[in-house]
DSSP file (Angstrom, degrees, kcal/mol; ACC not computed):
  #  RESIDUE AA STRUCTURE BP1 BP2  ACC     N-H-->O    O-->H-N    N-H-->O    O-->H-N    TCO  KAPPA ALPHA  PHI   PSI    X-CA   Y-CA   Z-CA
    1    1 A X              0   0    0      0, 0.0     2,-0.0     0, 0.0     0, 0.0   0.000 360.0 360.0 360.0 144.1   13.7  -17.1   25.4
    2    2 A X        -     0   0    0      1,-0.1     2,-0.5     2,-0.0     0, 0.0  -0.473 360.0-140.3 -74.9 167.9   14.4  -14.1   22.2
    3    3 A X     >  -     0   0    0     -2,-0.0     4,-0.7     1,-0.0    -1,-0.1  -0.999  18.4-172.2-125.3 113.2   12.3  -11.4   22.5
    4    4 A X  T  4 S+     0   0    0     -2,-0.5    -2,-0.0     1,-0.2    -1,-0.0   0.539  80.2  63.9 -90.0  -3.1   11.3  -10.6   19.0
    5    5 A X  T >4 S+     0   0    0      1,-0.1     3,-1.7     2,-0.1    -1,-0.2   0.913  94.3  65.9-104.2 -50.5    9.5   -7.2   19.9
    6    6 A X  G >4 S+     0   0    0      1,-0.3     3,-2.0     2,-0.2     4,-0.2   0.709  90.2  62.7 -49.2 -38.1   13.0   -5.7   21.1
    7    7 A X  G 3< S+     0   0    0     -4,-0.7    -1,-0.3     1,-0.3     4,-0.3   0.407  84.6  86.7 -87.2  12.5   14.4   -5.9   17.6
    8    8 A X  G <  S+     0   0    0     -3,-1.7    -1,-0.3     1,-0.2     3,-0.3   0.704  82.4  50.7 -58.6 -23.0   11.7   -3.5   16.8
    9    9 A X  S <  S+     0   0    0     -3,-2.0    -1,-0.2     1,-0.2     4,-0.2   0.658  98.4  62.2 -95.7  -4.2   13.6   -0.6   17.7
   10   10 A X  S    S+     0   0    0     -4,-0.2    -1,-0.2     2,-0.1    -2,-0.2   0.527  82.5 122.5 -99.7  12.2   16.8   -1.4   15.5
   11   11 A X  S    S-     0   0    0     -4,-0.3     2,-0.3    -3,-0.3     3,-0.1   0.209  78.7-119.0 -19.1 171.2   14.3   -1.2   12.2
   12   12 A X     >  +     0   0    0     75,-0.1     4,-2.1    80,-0.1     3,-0.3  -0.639  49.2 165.3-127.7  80.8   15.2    1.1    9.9
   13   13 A X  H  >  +     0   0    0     -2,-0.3     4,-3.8     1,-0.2     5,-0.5   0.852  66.7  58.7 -72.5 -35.5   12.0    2.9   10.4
   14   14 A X  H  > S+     0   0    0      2,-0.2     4,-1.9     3,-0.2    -1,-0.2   0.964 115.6  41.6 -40.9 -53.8   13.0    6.5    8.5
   15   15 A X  H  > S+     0   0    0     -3,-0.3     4,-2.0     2,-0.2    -2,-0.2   0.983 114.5  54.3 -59.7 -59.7   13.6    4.3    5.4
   16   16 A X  H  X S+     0   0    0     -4,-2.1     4,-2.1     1,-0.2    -2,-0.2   0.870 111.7  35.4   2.6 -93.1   10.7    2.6    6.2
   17   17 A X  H >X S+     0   0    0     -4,-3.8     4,-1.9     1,-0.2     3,-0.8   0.930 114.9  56.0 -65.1 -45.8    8.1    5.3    6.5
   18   18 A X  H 3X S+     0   0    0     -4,-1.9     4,-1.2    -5,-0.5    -1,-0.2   0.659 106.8  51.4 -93.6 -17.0    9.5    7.5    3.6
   19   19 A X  H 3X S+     0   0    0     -4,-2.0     4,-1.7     2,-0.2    -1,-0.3   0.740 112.2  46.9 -60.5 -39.0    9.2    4.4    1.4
   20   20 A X  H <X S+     0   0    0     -4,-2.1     4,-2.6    -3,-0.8    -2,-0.2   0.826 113.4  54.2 -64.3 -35.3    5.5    4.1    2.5
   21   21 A X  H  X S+     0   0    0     -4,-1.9     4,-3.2     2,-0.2    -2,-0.2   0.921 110.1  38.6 -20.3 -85.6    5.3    7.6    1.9
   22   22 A X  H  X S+     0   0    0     -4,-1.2     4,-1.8     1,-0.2     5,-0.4   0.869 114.6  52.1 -63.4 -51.6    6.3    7.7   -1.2
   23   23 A X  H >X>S+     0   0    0     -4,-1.7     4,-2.0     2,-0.2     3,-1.1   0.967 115.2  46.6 -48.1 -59.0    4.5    4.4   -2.4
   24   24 A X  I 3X>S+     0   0    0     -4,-2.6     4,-3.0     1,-0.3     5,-2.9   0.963 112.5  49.4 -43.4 -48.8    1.1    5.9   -0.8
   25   25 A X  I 3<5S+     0   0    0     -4,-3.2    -1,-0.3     1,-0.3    -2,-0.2   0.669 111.4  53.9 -69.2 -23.3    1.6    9.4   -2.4
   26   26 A X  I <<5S-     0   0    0     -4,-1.8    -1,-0.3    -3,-1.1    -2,-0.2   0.409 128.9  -3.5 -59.4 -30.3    2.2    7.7   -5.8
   27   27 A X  I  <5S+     0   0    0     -4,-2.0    -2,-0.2    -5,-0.4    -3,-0.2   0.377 122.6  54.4-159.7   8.2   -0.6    5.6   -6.2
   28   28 A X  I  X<S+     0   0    0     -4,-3.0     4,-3.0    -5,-0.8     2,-0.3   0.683 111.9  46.7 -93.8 -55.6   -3.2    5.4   -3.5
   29   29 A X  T  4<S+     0   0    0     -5,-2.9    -1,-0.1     1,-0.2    -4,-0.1   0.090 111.1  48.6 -92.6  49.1   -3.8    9.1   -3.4
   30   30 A X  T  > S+     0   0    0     -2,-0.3     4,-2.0    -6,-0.1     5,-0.3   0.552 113.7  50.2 -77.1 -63.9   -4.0    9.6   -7.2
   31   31 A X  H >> S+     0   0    0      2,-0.2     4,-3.6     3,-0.2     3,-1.0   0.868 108.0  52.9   5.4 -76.8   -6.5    6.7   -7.3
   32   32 A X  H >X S+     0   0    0     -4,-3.0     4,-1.7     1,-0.4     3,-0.7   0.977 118.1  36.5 -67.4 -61.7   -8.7    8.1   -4.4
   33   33 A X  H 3> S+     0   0    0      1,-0.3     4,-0.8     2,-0.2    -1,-0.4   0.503 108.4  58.0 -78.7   3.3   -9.0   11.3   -6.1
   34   34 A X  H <X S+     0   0    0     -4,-2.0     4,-1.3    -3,-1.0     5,-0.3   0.873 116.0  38.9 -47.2 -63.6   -9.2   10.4   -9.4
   35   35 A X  H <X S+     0   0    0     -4,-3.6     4,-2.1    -3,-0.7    -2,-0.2   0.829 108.8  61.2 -60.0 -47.4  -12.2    8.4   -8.4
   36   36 A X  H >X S+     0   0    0     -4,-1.7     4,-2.3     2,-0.2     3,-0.9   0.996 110.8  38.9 -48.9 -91.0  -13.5   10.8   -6.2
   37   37 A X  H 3X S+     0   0    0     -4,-0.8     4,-1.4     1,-0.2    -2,-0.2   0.801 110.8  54.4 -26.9 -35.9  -13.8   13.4   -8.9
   38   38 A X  H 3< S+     0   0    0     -4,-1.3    -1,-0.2     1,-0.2    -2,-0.2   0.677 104.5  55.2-102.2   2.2  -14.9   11.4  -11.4
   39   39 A X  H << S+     0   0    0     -4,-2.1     4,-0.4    -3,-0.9    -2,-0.2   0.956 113.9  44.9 -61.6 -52.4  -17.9   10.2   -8.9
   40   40 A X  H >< S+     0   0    0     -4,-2.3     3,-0.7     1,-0.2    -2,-0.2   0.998 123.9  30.4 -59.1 -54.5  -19.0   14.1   -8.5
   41   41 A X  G >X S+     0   0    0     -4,-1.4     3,-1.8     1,-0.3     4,-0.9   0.508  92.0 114.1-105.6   0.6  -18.9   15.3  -12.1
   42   42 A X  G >4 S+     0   0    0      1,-0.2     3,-1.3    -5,-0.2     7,-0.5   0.937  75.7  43.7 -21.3 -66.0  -19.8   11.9  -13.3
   43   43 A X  G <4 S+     0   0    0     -3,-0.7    -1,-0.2    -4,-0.4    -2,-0.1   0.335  98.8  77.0 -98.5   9.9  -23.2   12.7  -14.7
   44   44 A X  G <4 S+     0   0    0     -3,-1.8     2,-0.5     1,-0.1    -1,-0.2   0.640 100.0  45.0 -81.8  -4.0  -21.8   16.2  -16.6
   45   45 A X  S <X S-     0   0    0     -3,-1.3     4,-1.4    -4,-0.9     5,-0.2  -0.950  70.6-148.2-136.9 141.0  -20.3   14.2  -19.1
   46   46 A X  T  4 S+     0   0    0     -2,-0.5     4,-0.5     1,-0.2    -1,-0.1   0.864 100.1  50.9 -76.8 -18.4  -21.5   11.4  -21.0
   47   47 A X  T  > S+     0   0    0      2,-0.1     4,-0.7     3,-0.1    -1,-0.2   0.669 116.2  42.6-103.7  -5.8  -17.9    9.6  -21.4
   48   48 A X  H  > S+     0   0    0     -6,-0.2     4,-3.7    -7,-0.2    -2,-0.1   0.819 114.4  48.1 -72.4 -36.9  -17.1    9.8  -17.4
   49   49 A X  H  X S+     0   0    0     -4,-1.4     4,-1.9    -7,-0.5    -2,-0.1   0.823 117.8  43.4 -66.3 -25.9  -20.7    8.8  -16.6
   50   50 A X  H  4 S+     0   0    0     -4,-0.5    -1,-0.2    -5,-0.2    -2,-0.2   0.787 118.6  44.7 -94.8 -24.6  -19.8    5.8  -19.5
   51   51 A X  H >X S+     0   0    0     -4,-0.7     3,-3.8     2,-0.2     4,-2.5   0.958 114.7  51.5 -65.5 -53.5  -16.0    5.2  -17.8
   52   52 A X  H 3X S+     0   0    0     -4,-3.7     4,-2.0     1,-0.4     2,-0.5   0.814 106.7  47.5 -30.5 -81.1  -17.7    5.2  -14.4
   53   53 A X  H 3< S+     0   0    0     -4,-1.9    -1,-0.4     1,-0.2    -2,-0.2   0.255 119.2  45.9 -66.7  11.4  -20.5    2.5  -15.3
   54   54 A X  H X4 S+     0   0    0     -3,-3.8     3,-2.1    -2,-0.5     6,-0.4   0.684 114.1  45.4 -64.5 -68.5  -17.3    0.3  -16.8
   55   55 A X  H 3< S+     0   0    0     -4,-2.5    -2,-0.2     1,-0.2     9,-0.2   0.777 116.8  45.3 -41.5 -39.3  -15.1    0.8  -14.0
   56   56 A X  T 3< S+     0   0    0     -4,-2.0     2,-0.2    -5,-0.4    -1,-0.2   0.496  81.8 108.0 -93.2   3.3  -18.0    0.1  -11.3
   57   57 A X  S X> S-     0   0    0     -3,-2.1     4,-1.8    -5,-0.3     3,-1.1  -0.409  87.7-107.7 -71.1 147.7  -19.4   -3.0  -13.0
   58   58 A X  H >> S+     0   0    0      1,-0.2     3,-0.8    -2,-0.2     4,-0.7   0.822 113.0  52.0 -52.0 -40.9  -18.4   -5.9  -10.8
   59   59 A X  H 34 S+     0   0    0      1,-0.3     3,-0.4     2,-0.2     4,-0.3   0.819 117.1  42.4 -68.0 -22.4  -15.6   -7.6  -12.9
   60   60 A X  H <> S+     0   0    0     -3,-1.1     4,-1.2    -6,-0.4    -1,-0.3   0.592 115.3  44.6 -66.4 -27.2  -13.9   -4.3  -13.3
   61   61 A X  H << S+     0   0    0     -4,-1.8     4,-0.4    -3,-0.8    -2,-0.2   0.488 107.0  56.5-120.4   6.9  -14.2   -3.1  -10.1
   62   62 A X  T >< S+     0   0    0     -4,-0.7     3,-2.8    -3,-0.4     5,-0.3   0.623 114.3  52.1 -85.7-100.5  -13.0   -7.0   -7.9
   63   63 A X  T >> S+     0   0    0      1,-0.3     4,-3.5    -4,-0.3     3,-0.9   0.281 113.0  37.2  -3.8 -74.3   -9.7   -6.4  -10.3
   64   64 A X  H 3X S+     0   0    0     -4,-1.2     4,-1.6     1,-0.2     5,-0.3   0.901 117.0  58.0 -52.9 -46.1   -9.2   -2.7   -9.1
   65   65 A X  H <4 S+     0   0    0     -3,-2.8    -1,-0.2    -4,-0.4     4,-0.2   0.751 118.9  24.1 -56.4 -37.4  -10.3   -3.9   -5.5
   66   66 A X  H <4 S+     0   0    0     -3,-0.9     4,-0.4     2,-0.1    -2,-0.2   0.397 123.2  47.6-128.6  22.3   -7.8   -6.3   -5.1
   67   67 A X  H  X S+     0   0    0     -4,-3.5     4,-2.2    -5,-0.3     5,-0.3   0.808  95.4  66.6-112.9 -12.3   -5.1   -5.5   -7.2
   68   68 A X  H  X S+     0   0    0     -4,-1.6     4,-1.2    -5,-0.4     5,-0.3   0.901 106.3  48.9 -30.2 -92.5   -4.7   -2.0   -6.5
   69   69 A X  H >> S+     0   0    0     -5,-0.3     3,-2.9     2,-0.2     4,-0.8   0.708 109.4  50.9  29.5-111.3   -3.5   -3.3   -2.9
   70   70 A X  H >> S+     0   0    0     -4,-0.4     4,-1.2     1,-0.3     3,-0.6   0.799 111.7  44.5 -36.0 -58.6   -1.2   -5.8   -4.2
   71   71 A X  H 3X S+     0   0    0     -4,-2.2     4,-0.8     1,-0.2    -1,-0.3   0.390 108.2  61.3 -80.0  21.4    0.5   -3.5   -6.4
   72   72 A X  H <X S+     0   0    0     -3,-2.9     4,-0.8    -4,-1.2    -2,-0.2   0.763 111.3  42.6-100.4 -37.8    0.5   -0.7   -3.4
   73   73 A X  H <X S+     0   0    0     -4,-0.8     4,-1.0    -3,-0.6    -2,-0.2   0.557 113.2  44.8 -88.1 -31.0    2.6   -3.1   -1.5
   74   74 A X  H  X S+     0   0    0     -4,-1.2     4,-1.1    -5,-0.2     3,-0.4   0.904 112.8  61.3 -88.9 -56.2    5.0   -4.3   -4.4
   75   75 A X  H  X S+     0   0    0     -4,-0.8     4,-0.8     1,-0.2    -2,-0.2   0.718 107.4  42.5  39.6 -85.2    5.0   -0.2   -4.9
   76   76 A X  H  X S+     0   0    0     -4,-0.8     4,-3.4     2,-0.2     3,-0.4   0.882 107.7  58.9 -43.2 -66.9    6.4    0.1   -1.4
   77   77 A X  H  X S+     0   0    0     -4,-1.0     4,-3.4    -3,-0.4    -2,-0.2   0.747 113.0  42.0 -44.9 -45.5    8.9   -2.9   -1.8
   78   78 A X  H  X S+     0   0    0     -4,-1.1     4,-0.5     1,-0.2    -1,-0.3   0.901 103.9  56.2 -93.8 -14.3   10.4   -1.0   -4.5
   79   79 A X  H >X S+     0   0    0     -4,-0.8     4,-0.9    -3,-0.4     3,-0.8   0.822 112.2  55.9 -71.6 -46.1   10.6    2.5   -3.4
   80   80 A X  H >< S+     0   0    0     -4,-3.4     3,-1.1     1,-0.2     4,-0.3   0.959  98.8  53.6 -49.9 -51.8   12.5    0.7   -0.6
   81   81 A X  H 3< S+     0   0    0     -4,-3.4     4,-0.5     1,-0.2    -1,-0.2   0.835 113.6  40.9 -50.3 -33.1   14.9   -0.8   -2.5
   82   82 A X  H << S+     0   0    0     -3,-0.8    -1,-0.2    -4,-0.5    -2,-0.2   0.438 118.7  48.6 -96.7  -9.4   15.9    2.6   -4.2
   83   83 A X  S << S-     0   0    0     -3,-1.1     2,-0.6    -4,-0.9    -3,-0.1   0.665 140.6 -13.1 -90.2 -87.1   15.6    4.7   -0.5
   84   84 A X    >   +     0   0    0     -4,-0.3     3,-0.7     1,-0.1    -2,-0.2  -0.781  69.8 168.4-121.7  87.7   17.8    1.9    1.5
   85   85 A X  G >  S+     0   0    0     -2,-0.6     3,-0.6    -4,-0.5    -1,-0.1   0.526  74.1  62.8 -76.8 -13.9   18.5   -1.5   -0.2
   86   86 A X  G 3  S+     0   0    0      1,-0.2    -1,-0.2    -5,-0.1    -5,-0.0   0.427  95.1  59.8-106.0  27.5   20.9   -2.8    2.0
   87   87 A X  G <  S+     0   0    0     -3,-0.7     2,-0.7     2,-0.1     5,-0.2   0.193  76.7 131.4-132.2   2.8   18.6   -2.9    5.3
   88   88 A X    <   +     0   0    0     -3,-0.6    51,-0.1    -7,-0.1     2,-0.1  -0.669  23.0 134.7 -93.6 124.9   16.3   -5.1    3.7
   89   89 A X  S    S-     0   0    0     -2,-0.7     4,-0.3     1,-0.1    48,-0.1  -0.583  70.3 -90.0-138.5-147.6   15.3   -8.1    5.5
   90   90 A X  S >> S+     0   0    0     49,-0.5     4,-1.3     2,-0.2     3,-0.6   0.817 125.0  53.4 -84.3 -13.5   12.1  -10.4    6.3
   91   91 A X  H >> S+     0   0    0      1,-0.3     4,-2.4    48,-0.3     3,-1.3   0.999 110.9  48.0 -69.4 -50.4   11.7   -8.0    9.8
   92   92 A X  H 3> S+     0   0    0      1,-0.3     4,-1.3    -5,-0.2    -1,-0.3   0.601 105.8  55.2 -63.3   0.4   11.7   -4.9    7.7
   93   93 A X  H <> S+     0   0    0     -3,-0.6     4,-1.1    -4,-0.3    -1,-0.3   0.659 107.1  45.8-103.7  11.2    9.5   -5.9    5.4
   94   94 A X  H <X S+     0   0    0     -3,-1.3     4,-0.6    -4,-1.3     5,-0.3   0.948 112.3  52.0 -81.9 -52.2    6.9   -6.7    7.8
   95   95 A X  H  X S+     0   0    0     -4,-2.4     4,-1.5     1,-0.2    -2,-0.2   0.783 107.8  55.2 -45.9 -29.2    7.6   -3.2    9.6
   96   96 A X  H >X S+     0   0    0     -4,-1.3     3,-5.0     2,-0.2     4,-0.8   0.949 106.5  55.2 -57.1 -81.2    7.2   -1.6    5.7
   97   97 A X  H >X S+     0   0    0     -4,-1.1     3,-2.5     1,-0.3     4,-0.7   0.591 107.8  43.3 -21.4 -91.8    3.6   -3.5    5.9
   98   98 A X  H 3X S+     0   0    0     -4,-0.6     4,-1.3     1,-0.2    -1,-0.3   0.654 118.0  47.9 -31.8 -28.2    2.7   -1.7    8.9
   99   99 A X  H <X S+     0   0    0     -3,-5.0     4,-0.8    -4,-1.5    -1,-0.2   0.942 111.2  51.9 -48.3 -49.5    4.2    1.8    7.3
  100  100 A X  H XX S+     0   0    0     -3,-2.5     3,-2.2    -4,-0.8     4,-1.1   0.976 112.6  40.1 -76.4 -63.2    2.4    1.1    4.4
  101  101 A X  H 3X S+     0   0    0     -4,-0.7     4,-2.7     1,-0.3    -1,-0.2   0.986 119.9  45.5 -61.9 -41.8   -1.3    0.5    6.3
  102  102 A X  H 3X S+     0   0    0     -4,-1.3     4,-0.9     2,-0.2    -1,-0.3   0.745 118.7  47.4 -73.3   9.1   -0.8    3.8    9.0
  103  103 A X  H XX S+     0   0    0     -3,-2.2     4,-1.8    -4,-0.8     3,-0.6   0.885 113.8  40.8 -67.9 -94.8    0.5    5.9    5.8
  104  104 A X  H 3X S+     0   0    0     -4,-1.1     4,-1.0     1,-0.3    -2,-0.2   0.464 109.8  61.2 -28.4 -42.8   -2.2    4.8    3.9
  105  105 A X  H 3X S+     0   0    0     -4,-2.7     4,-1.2    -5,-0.3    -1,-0.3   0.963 114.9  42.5 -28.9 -74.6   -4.7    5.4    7.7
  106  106 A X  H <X S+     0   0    0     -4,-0.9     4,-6.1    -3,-0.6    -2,-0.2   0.889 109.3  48.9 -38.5 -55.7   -3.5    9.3    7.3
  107  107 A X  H  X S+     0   0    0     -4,-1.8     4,-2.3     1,-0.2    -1,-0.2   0.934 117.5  44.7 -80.3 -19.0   -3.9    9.8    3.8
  108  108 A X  H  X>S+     0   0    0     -4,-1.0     5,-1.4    -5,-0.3     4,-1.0   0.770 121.4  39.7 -65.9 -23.5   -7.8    8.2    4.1
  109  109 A X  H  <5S+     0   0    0     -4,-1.2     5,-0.3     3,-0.2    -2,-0.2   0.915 112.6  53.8 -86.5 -48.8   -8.5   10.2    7.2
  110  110 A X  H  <5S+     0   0    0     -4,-6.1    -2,-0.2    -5,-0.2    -3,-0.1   0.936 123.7  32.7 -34.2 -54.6   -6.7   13.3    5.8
  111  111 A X  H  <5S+     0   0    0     -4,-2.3    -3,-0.2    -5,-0.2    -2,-0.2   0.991 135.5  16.8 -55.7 -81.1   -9.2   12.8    2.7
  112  112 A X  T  <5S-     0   0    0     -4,-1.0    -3,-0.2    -5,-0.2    -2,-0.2   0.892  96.1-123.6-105.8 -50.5  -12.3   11.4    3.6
  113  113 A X  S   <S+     0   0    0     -5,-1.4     2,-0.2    -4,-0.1    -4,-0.2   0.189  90.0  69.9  88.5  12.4  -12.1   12.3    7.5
  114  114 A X  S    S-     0   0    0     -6,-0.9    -5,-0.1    -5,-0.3    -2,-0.1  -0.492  75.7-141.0-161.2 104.3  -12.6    8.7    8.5
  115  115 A X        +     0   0    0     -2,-0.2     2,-0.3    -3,-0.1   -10,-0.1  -0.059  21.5 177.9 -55.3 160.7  -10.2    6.0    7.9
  116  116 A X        +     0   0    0    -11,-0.1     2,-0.3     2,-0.0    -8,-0.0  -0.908  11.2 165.7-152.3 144.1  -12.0    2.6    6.9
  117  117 A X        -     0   0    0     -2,-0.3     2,-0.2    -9,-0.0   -12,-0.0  -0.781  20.8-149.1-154.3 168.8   -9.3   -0.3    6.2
  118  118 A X    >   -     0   0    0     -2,-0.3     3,-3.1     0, 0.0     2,-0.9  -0.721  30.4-112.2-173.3 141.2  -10.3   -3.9    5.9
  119  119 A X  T 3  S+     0   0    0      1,-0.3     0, 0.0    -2,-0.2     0, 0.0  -0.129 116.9  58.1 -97.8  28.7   -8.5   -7.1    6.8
  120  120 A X  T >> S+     0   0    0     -2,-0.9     4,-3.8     3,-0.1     3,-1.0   0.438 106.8  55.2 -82.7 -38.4   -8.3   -8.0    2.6
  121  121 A X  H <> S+     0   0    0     -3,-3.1     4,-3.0     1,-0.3    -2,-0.2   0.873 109.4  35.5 -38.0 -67.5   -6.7   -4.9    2.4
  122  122 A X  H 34 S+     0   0    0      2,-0.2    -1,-0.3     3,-0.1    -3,-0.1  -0.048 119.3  54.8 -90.1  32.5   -3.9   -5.4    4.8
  123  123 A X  H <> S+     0   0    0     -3,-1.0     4,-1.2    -5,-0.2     3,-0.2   0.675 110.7  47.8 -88.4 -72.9   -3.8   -9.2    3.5
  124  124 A X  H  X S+     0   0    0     -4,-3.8     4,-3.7     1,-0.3     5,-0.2   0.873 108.0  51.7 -41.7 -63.1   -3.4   -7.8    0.0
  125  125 A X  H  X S+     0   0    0     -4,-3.0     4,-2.4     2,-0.2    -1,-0.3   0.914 111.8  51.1 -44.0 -45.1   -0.6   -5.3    1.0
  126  126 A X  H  > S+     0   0    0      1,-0.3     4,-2.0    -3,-0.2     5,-0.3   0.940 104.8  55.5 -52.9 -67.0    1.3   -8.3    2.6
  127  127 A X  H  X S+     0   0    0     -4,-1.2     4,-2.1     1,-0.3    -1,-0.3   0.773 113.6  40.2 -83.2 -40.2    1.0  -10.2   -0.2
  128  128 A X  H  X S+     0   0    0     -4,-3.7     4,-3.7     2,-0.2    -1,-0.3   0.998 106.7  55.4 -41.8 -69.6    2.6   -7.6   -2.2
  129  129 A X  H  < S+     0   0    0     -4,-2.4     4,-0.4     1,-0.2    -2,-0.2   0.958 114.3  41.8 -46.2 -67.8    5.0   -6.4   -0.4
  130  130 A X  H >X S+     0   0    0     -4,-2.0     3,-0.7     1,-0.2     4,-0.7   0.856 104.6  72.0 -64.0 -17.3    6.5  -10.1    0.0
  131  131 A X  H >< S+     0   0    0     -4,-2.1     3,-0.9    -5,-0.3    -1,-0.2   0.989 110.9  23.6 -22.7 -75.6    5.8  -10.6   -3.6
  132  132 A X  T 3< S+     0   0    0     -4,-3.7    -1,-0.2     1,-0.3    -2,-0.2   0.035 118.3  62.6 -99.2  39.8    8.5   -8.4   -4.9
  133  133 A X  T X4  +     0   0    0     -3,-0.7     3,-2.0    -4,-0.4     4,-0.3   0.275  66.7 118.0-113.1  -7.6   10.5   -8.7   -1.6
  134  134 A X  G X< S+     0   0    0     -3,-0.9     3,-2.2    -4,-0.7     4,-0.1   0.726  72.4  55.5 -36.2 -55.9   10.7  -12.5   -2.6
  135  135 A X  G >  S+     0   0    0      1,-0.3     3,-0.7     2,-0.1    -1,-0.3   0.757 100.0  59.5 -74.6 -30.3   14.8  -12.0   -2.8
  136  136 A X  G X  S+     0   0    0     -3,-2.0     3,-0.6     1,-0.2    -1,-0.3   0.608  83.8  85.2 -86.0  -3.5   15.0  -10.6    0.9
  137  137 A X  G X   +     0   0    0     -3,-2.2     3,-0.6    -4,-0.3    -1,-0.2   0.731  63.2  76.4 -73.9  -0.8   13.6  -13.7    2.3
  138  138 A X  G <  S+     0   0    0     -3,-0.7     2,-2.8     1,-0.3    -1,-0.2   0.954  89.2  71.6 -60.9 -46.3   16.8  -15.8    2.6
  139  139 A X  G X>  +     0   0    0     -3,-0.6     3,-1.4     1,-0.3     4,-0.6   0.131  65.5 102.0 -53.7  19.2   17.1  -13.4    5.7
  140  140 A X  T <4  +     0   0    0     -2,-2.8    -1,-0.3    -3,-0.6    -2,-0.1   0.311  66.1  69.9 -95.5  13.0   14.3  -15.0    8.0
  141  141 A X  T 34 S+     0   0    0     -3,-0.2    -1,-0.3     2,-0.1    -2,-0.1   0.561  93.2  62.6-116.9 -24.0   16.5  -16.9   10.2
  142  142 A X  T <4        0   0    0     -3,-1.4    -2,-0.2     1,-0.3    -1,-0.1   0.848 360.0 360.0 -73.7 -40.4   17.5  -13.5   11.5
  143  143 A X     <        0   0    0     -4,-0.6    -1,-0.3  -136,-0.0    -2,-0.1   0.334 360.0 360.0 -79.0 360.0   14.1  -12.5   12.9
């Protein structure tokens, strides 16, 4: 029988993580602290206090909720492609997924001091990440 957890270690986890990195540090944690700011100082200005109440009305704010995600994960995909393109297959990109959420753990714990994740979240990231990874999938025969 293969043992499909052994080919865990020949990953190309450096690429990997510094792709997740990069992806996180690019668009989550501008996001969070964008948002985060303009929640405190909301109600000193009358045209944050008027973006806020757009941004947090529900059709505005499912859109942000699940594509933010999705493009966090397609993000990833591409920042890989430009760190190490020739290591991409369907095993790395599930090991990117799993960069992407314990990157993504850090910079929420770093922040807030308590990660919170939820299983739309890491759904959403999948579905990104194999989104624009669509082209590495011929490779699935290998895992």
């Amino acid at each position: 029988m293969r043992k499909p957890f052994a080919r865990l270690k020949f990953l190309p986890w450096r690429s990997l993580f510094q792709a997740a990195f990069f992806a996180v540090l690019l668009l989550a944690l501008p996001i969070d602290l964008l948002l985060r700011l303009a929640v405190r100082y909301g109600n000193q200005s009358p045209v944050l206090e008027s973006l806020l109440t757009v941004l947090l009305s529900p059709l505005p704010s499912l859109v942000l909720s699940l594509g933010i995600p999705v493009g966090l994960g397609a993000l990833a995909v591409y920042v890989l492609e430009r760190v190490d393109r020739s290591s991409i297959t369907t095993g790395s990109l599930w090991g990117l997924v799993l960069c992407v959420v314990l990157v993504l753990l850090l910079e929420q714990w770093l922040i807030s001091g308590s990660p919170g994740f939820s299983m739309t979240e890491l759904v959403l990231i999948t579905v990104g990440v194999f989104w624009k990874g669509r082209p590495y999938w011929r490779s699935y025969s290998r895992w």
